[in-house]
C-alpha positions in Angstrom: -2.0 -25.2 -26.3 1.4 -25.7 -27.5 0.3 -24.9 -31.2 -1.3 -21.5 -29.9 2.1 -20.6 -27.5 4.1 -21.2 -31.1 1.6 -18.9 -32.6 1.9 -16.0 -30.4 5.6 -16.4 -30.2 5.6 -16.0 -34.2 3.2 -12.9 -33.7 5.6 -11.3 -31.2 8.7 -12.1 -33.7 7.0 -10.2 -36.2 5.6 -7.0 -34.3 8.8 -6.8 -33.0 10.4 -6.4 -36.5 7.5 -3.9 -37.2 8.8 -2.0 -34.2 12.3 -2.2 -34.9 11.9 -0.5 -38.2 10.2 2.3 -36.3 12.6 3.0 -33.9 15.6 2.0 -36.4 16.4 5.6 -37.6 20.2 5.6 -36.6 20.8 9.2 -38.0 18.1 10.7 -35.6 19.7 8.7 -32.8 22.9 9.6 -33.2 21.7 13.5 -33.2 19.7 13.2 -30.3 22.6 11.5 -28.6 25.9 14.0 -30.2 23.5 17.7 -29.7 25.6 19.9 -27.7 23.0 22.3 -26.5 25.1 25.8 -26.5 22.5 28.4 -27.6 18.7 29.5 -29.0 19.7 27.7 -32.4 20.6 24.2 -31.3 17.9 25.0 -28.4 15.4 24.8 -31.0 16.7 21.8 -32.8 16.7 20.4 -29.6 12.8 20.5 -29.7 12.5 20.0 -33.4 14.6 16.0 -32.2 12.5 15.7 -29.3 9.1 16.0 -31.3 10.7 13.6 -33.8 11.5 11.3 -30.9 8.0 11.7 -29.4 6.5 10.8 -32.9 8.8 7.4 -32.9 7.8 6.1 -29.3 4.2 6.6 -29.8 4.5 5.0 -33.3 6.3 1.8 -31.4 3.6 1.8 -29.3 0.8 1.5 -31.4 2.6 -1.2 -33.0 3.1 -3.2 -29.7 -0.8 -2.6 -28.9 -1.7 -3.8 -32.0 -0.3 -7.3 -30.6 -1.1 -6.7 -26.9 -4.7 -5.7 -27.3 -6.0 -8.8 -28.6 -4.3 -10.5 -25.5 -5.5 -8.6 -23.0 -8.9 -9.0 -23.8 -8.5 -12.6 -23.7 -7.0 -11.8 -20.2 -9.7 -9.6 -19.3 -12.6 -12.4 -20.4 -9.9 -14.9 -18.2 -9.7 -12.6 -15.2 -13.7 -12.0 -15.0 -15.0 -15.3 -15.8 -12.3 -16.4 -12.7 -13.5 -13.8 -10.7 -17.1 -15.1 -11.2 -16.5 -18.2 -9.8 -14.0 -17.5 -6.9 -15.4 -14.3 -5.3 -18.3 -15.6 -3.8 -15.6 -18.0 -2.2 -13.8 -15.3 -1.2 -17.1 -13.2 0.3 -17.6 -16.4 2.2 -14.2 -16.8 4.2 -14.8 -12.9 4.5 -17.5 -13.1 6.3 -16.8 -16.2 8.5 -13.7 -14.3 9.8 -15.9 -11.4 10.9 -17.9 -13.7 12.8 -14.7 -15.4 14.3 -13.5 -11.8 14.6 -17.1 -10.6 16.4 -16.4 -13.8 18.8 -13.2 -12.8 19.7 -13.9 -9.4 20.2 -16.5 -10.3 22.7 -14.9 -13.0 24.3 -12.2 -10.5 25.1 -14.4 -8.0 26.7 -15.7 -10.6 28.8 -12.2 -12.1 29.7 -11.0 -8.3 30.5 -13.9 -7.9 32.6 -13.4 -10.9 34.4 -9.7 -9.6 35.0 -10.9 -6.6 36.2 -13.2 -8.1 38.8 -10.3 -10.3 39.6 -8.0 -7.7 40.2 -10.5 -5.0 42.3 -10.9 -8.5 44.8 -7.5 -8.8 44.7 -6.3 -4.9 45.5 -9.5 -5.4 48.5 -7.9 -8.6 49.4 -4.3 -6.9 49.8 -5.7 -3.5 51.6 -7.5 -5.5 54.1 -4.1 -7.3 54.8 -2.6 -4.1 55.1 -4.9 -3.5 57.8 -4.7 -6.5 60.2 -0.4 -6.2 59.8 -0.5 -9.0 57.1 2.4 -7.7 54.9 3.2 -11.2 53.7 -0.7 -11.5 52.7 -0.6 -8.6 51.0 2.0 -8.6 48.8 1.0 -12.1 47.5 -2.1 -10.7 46.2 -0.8 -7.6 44.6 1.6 -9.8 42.7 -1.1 -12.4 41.9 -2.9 -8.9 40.6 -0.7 -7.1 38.7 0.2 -10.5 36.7 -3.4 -10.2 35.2 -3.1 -9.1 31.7 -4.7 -8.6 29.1 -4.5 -11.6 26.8 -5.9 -13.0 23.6 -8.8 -15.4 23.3 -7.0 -19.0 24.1 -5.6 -21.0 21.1 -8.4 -23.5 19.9 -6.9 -26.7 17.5 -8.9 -28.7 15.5 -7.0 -31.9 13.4 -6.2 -29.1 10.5 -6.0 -25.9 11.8 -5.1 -23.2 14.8 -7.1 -20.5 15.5 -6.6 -17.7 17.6 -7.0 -14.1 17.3 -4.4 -10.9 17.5 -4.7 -7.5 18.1 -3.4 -5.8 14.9 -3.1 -2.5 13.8 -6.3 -0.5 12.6 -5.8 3.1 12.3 -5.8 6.2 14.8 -7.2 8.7 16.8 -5.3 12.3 17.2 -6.2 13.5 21.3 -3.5 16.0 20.9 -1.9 17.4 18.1 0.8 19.3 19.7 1.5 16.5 22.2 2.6 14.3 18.5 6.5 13.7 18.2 7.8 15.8 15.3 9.0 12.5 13.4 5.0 11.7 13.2 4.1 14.8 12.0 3.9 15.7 8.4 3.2 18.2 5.7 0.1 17.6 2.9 2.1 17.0 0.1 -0.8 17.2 -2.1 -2.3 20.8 -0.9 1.2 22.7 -1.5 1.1 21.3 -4.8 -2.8 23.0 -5.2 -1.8 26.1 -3.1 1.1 26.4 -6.0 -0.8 25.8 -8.7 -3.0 28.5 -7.7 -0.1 30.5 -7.5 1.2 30.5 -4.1 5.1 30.7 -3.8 5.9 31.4 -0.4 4.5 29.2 2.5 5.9 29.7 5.9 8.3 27.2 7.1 8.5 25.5 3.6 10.6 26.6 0.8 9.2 25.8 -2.6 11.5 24.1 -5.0 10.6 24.3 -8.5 12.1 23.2 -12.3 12.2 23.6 -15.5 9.6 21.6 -17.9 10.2 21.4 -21.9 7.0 21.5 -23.2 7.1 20.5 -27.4 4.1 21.0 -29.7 
């Protein structure tokens, strides 16, 4: 392994020298760099540098894939033959945490349910105190009730791990658009892009902002 590091590291020494040569053209650099753009003229030598320029970085970077190919099909035959042997790993956690998650979910429902019970014998309890003059009666079970919440499945250990489950975020349901604050609300990026590609300019409440590309052939 050492003997093949060394090998690639002499590989890399020597592409790099390949690219180097490319992109060592110190006259066009210095043009590029010292072009005081001040009419059509130098506007036009401007996109005769850039071309040249263009023509450098892709040279440089078919002389870096001429190294990095090679490697990253080794890498690609690494990453599938790994994937091969760890993703039915992975498919099995997978789907023992959705049948911990389908457990939770229904112990909750029952738990809830249970609460709920709890509380409407509760609220009974504490109106029928109300009744017979029983203030003290009923105020102890409206406290006992409103302290009924909705909780979690109860934390179960075992000698390595701790399970319990969480209510996470999922995703959303709009009930009422107009009822959203403004700081959720926001505009499709992506379809005033289309609607100005097809030519649209003016869109109410939006101002289109817009710049100039250089296009060289």
């Amino acid at each position: 392994m050492a003997l093949e590091i060394a090998q690639i590291d002499d590989a890399v020494t020597q592409e790099m020298s390949r690219v180097r040569a490319v992109v060592d053209l110190p006259d066009l650099l210095e043009n590029a760099k010292s072009l005081d753009i001040v009419d059509d003229a130098t506007y036009a030598l401007a996109g005769d540098i850039n071309k040249q320029l263009r023509t450098m970085l892709s040279t440089a970077d078919d002389e870096r894939k001429k190294l990095t190919d090679p490697l990253n099909g080794v890498v690609k035959r690494l990453n599938a033959a790994w994937h091969g042997l760890v993703d039915p790993v992975a498919d099995l956690r997978k789907g023992l945490i959705d049948r911990m998650e389908t457990y939770a979910k229904v112990k909750r429902a029952r738990e809830q349910e249970e609460a709920r019970k709890a509380q409407e014998i509760l609220m009974k309890a504490a109106e029928k105190a109300e009744r017979e003059d029983k203030p003290e009666l009923a105020e102890a079970a409206l406290n006992v009730a409103v302290r009924i919440e909705d909780k979690p499945t109860q934390t179960v250990k075992t000698g390595t791990a701790t399970t319990f489950s969480r209510k996470i975020y999922q995703s959303y349901l709009v009930t009422d658009f107009d009822a959203v604050p403004m700081e959720y609300k926001t505009v499709d990026e992506s379809r005033v892009r289309a609607a100005y590609q097809r030519g649209i300019r003016s869109i109410p409440g939006l101002k289109i902002l817009e710049k100039e590309s250089i296009v060289v052939k």
